[in-house]
C-alpha positions as CSV (number, residue, x, y, z in Angstrom):
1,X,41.6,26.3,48.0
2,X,41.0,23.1,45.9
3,X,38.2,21.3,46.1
4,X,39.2,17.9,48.3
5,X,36.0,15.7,47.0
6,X,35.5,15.4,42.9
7,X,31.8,15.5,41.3
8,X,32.8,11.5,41.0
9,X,32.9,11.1,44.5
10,X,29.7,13.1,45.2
11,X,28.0,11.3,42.6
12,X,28.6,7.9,44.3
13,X,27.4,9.5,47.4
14,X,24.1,10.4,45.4
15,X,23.8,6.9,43.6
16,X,24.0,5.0,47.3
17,X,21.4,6.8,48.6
18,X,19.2,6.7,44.9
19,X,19.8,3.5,44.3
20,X,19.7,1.2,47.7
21,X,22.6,0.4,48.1
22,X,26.2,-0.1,47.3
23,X,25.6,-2.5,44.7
24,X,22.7,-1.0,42.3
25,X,24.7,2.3,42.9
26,X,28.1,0.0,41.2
27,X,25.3,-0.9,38.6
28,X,23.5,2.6,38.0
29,X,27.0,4.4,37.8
30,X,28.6,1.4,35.7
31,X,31.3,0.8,38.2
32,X,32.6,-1.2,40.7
33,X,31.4,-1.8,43.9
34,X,34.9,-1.4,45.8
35,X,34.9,1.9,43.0
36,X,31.8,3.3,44.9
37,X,32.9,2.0,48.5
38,X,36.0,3.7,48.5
39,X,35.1,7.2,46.4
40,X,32.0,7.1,49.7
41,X,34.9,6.3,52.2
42,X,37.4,8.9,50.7
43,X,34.3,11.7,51.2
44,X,34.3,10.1,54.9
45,X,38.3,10.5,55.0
46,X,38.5,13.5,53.8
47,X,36.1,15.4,55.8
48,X,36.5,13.2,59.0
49,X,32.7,12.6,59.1
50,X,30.7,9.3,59.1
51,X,28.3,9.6,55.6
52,X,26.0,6.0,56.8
53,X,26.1,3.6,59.2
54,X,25.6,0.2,58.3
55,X,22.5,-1.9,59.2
56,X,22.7,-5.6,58.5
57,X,23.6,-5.4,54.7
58,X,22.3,-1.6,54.4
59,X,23.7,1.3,54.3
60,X,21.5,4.0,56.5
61,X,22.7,7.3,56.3
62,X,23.8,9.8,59.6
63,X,22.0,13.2,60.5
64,X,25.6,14.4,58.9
65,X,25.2,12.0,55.5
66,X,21.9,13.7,55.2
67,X,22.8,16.9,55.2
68,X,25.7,15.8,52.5
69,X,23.3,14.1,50.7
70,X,21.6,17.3,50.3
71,X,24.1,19.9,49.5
72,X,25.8,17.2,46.9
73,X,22.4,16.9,45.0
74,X,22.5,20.7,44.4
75,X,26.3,20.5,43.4
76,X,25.9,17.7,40.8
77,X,22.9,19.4,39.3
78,X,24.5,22.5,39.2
79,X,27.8,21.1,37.6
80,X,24.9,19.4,35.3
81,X,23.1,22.9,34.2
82,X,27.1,24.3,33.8
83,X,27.8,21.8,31.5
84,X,24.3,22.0,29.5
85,X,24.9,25.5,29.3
86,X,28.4,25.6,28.1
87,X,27.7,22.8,25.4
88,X,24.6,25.3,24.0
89,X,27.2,28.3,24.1
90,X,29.8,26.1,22.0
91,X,26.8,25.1,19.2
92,X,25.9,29.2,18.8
93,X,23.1,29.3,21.2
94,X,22.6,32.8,22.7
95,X,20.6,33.5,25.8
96,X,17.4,35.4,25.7
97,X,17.7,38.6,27.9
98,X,14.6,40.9,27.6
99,X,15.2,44.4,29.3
100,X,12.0,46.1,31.1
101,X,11.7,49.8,31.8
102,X,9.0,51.4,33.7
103,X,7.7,54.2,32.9
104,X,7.0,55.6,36.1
């Protein structure tokens, strides 16, 4: 099964919520702001949920955004860490891994 959201997606998700807004997420993420509406409205499409709701001129997000909000934090910093640790692995770097016995 393929993933139906990318990391680009997510990460405009994230940036909303950071940022305050559609626009300072554009801003942050060095987009557009029709870029970031749409890559938060495919995430809506895609899974057929509702990620805010919009009050006045902000965007407040739903028990359901929350809980996306959430889980894509801990997917883009995990993507984050894979990529940190692959670009050590390609400059030589080892990891450390230190073996214990006890004795008893």
């Amino acid at each position: 099964m393929s993933a139906k959201i990318t990391l680009d997606q997510w990460q405009a998700l994230l940036a909303v919520v950071d940022e305050g807004g559609y626009a300072s997420a554009a801003e942050a993420l060095n987009k557009s702001q029709s870029a970031i509406s749409y890559a938060v409205q495919k995430i809506e499409t895609e899974l057929g949920v509702r990620a805010f709701t919009l009050e006045g001129r902000r965007a407040k997000l739903t028990e359901t955004g929350q809980m996306l909000y959430r889980q894509a934090k801990v997917l883009v910093e995990e993507a984050n860490r894979l990529e940190s640790a692959a670009i050590q692995l390609s400059q030589g770097w080892e990891p450390l891994v230190r073996v214990t016995a006890d004795g008893l």
